[in-house]
N, C-alpha and C positions, 0 to 999 in steps of 0.2 A: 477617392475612397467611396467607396459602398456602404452606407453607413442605415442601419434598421435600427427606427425608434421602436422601439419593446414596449405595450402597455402591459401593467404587471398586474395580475388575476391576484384573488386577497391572496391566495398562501404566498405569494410574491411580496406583498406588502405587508405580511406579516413579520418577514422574515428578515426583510432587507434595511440593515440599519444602516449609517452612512461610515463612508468606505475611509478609513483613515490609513495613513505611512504605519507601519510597524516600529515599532520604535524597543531595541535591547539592550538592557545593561548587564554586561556580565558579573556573575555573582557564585560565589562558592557557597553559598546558601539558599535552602527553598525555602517558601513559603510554604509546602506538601510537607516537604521532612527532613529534620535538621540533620544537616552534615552533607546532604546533598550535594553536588558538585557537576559541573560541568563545562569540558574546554572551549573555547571560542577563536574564533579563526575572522579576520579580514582579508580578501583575496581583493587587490587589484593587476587587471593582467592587461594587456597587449597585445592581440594576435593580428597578427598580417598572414591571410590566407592569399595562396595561388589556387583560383579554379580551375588551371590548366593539365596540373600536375597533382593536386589533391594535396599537395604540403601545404603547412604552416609553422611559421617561427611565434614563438612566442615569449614574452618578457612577463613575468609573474613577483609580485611584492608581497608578502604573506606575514599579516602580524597575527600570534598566537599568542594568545595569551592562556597561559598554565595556571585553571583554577584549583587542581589538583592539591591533595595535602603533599605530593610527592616530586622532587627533583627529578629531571629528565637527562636523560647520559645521552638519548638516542631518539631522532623520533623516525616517523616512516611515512611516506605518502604510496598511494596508490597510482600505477601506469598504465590503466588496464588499455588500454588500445596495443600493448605487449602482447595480449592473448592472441591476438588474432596473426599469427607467426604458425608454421611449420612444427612441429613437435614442443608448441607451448602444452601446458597442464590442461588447455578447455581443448585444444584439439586430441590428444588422449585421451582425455575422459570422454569424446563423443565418439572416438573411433571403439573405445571398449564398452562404452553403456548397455546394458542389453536391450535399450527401445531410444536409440538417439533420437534427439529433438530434429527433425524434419527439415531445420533451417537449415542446421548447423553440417549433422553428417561427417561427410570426409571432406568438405570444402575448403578447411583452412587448412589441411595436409597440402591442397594442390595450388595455394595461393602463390604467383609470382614474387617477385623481391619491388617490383613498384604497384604488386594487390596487395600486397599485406599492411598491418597498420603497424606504428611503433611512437614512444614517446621518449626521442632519447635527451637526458641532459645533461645540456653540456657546461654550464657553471651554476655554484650553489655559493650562498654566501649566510653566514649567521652575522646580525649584525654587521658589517661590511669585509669579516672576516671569513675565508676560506673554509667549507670544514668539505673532512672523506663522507664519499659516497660510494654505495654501489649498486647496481643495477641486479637483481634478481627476480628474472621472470618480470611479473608484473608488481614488484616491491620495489620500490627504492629505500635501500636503507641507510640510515645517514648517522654517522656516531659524532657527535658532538666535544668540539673541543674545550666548551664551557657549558656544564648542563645549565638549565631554563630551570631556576629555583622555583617552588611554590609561590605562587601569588605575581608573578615576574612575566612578563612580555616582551616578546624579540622577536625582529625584523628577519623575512629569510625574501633572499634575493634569489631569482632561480631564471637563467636562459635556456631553454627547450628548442626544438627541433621537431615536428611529428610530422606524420602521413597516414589518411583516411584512410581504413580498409576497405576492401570493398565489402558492400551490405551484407552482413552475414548475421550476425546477432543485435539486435539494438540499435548499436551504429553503424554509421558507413557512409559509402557513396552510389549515386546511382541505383538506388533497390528498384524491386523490383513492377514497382508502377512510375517509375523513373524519376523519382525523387532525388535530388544533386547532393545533396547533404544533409547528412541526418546525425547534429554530431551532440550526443551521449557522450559520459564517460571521456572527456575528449583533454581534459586537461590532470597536469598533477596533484593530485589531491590527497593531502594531509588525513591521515589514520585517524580513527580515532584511539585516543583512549580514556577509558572511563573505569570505572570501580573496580570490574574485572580486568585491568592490566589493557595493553593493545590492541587490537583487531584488526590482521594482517593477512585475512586468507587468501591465498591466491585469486586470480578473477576466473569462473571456472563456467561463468555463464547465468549465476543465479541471483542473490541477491546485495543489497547495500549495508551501509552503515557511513553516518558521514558526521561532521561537529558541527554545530550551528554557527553561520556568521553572516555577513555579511560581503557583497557581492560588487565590482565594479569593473565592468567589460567593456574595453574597446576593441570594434572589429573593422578591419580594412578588407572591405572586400568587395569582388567588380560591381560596377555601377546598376550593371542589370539585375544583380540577384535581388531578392525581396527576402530580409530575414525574420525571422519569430521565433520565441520561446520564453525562457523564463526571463525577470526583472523588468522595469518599466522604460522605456525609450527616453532617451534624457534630450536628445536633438531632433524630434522630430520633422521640423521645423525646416531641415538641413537636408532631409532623406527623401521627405514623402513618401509613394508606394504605398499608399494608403494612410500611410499615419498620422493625418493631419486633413483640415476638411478641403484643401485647394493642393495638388500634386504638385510642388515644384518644379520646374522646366530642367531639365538633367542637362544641364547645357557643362557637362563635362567630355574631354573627348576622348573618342574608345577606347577602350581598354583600362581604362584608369578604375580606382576605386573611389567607392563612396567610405564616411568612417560613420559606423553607427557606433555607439555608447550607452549602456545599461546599465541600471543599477536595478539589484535586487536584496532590498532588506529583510534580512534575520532567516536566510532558508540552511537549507544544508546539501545543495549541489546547485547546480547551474547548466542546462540545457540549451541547444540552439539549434534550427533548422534554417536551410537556404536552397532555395532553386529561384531561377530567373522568370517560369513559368506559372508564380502562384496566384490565384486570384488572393484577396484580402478582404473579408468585410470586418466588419465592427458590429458588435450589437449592443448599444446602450443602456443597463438594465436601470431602474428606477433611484436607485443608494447612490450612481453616478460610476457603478462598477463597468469596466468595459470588458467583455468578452470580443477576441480574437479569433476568426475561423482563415487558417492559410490552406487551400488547396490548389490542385492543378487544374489551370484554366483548358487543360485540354480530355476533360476527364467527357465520356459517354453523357448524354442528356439527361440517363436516368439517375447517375450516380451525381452530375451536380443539382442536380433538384433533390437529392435526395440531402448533400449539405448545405442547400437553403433550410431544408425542411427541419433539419439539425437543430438549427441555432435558437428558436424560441425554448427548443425542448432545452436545450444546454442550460439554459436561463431557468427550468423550474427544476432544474437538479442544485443548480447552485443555490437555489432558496428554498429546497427539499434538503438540503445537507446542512448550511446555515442554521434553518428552523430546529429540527433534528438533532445535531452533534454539537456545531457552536458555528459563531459568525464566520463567514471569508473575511481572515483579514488583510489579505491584500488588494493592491488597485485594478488588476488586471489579471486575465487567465485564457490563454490560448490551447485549440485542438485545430492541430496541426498535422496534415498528412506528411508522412512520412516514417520512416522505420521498418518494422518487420512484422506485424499484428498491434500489439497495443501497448504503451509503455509509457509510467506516471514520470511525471517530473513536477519540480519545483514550482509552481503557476502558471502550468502546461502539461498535453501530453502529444504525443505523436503515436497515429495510428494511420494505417495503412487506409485507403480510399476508397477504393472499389470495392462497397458491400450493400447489401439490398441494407434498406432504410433499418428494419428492426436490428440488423447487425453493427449497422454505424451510431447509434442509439447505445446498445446495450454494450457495448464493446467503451465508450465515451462514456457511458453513467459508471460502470465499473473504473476508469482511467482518473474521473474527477472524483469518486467517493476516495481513491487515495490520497487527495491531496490534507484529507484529513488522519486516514488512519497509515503514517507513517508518513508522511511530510509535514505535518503540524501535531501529532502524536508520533513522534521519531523513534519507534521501539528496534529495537536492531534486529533489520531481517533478516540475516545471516542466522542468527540463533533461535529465533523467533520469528520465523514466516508466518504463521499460524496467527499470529497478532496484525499481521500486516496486508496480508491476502484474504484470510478468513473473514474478519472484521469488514474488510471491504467490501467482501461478497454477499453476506449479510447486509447491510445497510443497503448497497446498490438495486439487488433483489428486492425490495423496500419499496424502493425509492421508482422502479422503475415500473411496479406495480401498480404504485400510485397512479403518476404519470401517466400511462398506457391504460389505464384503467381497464386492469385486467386484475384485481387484488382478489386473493382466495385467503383463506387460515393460514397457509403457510405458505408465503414466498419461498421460502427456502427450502423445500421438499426435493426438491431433486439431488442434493449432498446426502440426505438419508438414504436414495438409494441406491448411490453411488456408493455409502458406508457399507450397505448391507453386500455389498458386491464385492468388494476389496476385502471385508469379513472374511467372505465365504469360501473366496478365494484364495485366502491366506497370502497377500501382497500384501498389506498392512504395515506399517512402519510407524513406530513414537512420533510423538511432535515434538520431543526435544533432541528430535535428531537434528544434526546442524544441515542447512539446506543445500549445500553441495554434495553433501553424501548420507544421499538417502542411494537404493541398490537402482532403482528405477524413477526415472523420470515421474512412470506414470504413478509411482506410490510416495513423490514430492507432490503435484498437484491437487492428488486427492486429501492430502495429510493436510497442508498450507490451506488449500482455499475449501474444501470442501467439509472437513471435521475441523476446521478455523471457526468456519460458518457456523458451524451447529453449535460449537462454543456458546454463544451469544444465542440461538434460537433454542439452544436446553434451558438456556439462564432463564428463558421466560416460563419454562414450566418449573421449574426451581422456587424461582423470587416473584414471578410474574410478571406480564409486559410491561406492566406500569411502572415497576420497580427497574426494570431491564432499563427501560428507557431512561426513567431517571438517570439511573446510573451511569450512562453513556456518556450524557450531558457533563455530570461532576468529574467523569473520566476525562474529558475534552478542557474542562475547567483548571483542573488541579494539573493536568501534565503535558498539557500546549505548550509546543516549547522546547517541551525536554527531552531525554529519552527514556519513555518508562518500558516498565518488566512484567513479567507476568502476574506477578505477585503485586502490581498495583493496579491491574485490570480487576482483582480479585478481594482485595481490601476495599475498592470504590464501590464495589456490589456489596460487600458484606457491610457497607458504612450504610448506604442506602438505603438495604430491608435489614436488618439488622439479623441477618440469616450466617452461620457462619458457610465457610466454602473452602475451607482448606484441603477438604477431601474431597468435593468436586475437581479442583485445579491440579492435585495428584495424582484423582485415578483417571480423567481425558485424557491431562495430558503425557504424564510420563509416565504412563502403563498402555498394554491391549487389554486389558481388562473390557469384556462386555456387559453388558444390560440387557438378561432376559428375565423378565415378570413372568409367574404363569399363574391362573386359578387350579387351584390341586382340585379342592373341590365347594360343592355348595348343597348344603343340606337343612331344608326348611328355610329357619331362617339364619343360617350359619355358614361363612365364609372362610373356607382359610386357601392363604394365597402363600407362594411359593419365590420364593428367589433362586433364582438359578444360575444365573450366570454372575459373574467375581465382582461387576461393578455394582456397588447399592446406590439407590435413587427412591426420593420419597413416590408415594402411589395416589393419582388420582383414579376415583373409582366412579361409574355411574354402575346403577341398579334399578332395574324395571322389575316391580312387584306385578303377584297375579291381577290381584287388583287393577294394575293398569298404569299408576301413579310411578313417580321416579324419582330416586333422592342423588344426591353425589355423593361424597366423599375424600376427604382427604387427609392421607393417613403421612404425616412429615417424619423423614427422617431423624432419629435420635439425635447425630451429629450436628445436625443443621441448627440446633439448639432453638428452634421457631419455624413459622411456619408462613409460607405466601398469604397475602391477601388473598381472597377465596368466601365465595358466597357457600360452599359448599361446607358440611359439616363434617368440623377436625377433630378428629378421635385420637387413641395413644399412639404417639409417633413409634418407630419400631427401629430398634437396637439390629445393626447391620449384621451382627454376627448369627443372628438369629433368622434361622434358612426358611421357619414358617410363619407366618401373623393370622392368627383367627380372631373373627370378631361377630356378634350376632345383632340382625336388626330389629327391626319393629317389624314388619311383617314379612309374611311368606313370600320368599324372592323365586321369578321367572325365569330373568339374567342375569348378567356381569360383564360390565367392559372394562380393561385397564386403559386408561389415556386414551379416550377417544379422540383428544386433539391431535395425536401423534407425532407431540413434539418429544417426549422420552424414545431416543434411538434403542429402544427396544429389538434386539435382533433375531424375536423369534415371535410375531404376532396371532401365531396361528393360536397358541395357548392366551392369550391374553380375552379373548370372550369367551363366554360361559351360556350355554342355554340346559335350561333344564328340563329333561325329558319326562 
């Protein structure tokens, strides 16, 4: 093992509290809000992998417990290694999309019968009892011969069968910087369902949704390979390959497998990679937290000095996200090459290797800021990518600012001119679009990560950084854990500053309504300003008098019922419906700026300053 003692800079020791087990009990009641509910799952599984042939059998134990107020007739798991087949639903939607994702294309149209991937099963047991199933697409459906009462827990016994596809989306084998296994998505996984019924969309290439539990994986597999990903290694002892400070002597003989064994408390998936070719370090950080780097020992000089140069930085993102949103609470977190570009998981992510240093950085600061916004904030990205990607983008741009010390006013300015471009362009799509069908790829990306982001960077000319920030914190507090909604990202700000936001959260996200301010005009010392486009938004103003002198302003939205902390002077808030606001000052005014900070997505700035001739 390769193992880097990390000394830790203050914000490191600021941040870093000591690393404890997670520990869950499930419960049909919150602490947030009564009546709350949610199901929980214990998986322990079995897999005996062949490297030779890319199959694995696998034996899977599955205790659910139903916190639901509601009996269950039926429940459903997800197969998605099904999608990557010949006229499955992700291979027609890339052959029809009109901007297919680049990986994807027409490749799984041309996939063989031993490329393709599939998870077929072939016995299921409730309680040691038989029940029907059936295989559809990438659903298994399963009707139950004794529904799973309210408050009730039962055993499902399950024998599977699968085969790696080759690299195509996510997972696979062999991709394309020759990574052996990259296995995502790789076992049967239990639906959720929650308040709204089900959620059963096909696998279509986009996002998750999964039940919280707990996690316990044995893997048989050759001697040579080096595995990592999510849960903590329970035999290291037995394996080496780094995970332990003296390698073991493998004095096993060829061909045999080693058995590694994981446990991973309270996530809500489970991820693993393998190749025989990986180097492994460790990096130590100060709380006793181990950070995980698996890459290929045979990667260019530039690109492995480039994940040396990685791992300290990995270390002030975890205590740059910690400090920030709330602690890591687990023991371990691994970035691991492999995959297809960048992809979060459970106390790990897997991203591709070969990229100049600022790529392997920012690509990894976005992969780990997930593991908060939607691995430990488990909002369903299915319905809600914009809670999941946006949020992430936002903080990572943050965080990476910091780090890099490259920080301006807005990290996040390049989504505003990504907004005013997709505007203009009229490709625009709601954010409560569901995330498989938006018309275009590229009007899912910008919707999810780029107007996700601004979410959160409006909130700060809204409520104010301070309040934003707070907010985040109580958001990370109150719904760690669970799966919250948008309307509790929105409640935790309005608890906050005491500002409401029901009309913010309405017209982002489930309208196009835009944001354009203009100055009509300015006379002496009298200003009357203009709303023009559908969305209302309160108005920061600055004003430069002949004199020379400069006041601000801040004029808060009616709705808002209050107004941001602000040095600047708050006059009558102004009734949305009302298309003009005129107000007069103290002295003979020069100019007029709206938002100079230019965090109001403002989609016409040309009207927004005033000089007076």
């Amino acid at each position: 093992m390769k193992k880097i003692l990390f000394l830790a800079s203050a914000i490191i020791m600021v941040s870093c509290a000591q690393t404890k087990d997670v520990t869950y009990t499930a419960s049909s009641k919150s602490s947030v809000n009564n009546g709350y509910w949610q199901q929980h799952v214990d998986y322990t599984m079995d897999i005996d992998m062949d490297v030779n042939n890319y199959q694995y059998k696998g034996k899977q134990k599955l205790v659910y417990t139903n916190n639901s107020p509601d009996d269950l007739d039926k429940v459903f798991y997800h197969l998605y290694f099904n999608a990557f087949q010949p006229g499955s639903q992700m291979d027609v939607r890339s052959l029809n999309i009109k901007d297919p994702d680049g990986r994807v294309r027409d490749r799984i149209s041309k996939l063989k019968p031993n490329e393709i991937g599939y998870i077929k099963v072939n016995s299921l047991k409730q309680d040691g009892a038989a029940v029907n199933f059936e295989t559809v697409g990438t659903i298994l459906e399963v009707t139950l011969d004794k529904p799973i009462k309210a408050g009730e827990s039962v055993t499902f016994d399950m024998l599977f069968d699968a085969q790696v596809p080759v690299q195509i989306r996510r997972s696979g084998r062999n991709n394309k910087e020759g990574v052996a296994l990259s296995m995502a998505q790789w076992y049967p996984k239990m639906a959720e369902y929650d308040f709204e019924g089900w959620h059963t969309p096909p696998y279509i290439a986009r996002e998750f949704h999964g039940v919280w539990g707990d996690f316990d994986v044995t893997l048989h597999i050759d001697k040579n390979y080096v595995v990592g990903g999510t849960g903590n290694l329970q035999n290291p002892q037995e394996i080496g390959h780094g995970y332990e400070d003296k390698t073991r002597a493998l004095n096993i003989p060829l061909g045999e497998k080693l058995t590694w064994h994981f446990k991973a408390p309270n996530v809500h998936d489970f991820m693993w990679a393998a190749d025989p070719n990986y180097n492994h370090d460790i990096l130590e950080m100060k709380n006793g937290l181990q950070l995980h780097f698996l890459y290929k020992k045979d990667l260019d000089a530039e690109y492995l000095k480039n994940w040396k140069d990685l791992q300290p930085k990995t270390a002030e993102l975890m205590s740059y996200y910690s400090e920030n949103i709330g602690q890591y609470p687990y023991k371990q977190y691994s970035v691991i090459q492999g995959g297809d570009g960048g992809m979060e998981y459970a106390m790990s992510t897997l991203i591709t290797g070969k990229r100049k240093f600022g790529s392997l950085f920012g690509v990894t600061a976005h992969e780990m800021a997930h593991t908060w916004f939607q691995f430990l904030l488990a909002s369903n990205e299915s319905l809600h990518p914009w809670m999941d990607e946006g949020f992430t983008s936002y903080i990572s741009a943050k965080a990476s600012a910091r780090i890099m010390k490259r920080e301006n006013k807005n990290p996040n300015a390049g989504p505003y001119r990504g907004y005013n471009f997709m505007v203009k362009s009229g490709s625009e799509e709601v954010l409560t679009t569901h995330a498989d069908r938006y018309q275009t790829n590229r009007g899912y990306s910008f919707a999810s990560y780029g107007k996700g982001s601004m979410f959160l960077a409006q909130l700060e000319y809204i409520i104010g950084a301070e309040n934003t920030a707070k907010g985040i914190k109580k958001y990370f507090k109150d719904f760690s854990f669970k799966h919250p909604t948008p309307n509790d990202i929105k409640r935790t700000m309005e608890k906050v500053s005491g500002i409401q936001l029901g009309w913010y959260l309405n017209e982002w996200i489930e309208t196009l309504h835009t944001i354009d301010y203009g100055i009509k005009s300015v006379e002496g010392k009298t200003i009357t300003l203009e709303r023009i486009g559908q969305m209302p938004m309160p108005i920061d103003l600055e004003v430069i008098y002949t004199d020379g002198t400069t006041q601000s302003f801040n004029i808060p939205l009616r709705m808002m019922r209050g107004n941001k902390p602000t040095a600047a002077k708050v006059i009558e808030d102004w009734g949305w419906a009302m298309p003009t606001y005129t107000f007069t000052t103290s002295k003979t005014i020069k100019s007029v700026e709206i938002d100079k900070s230019k965090l109001m997505a403002d989609v016409n700035l040309e009207n927004n300053v005033f000089e007076v001739k």
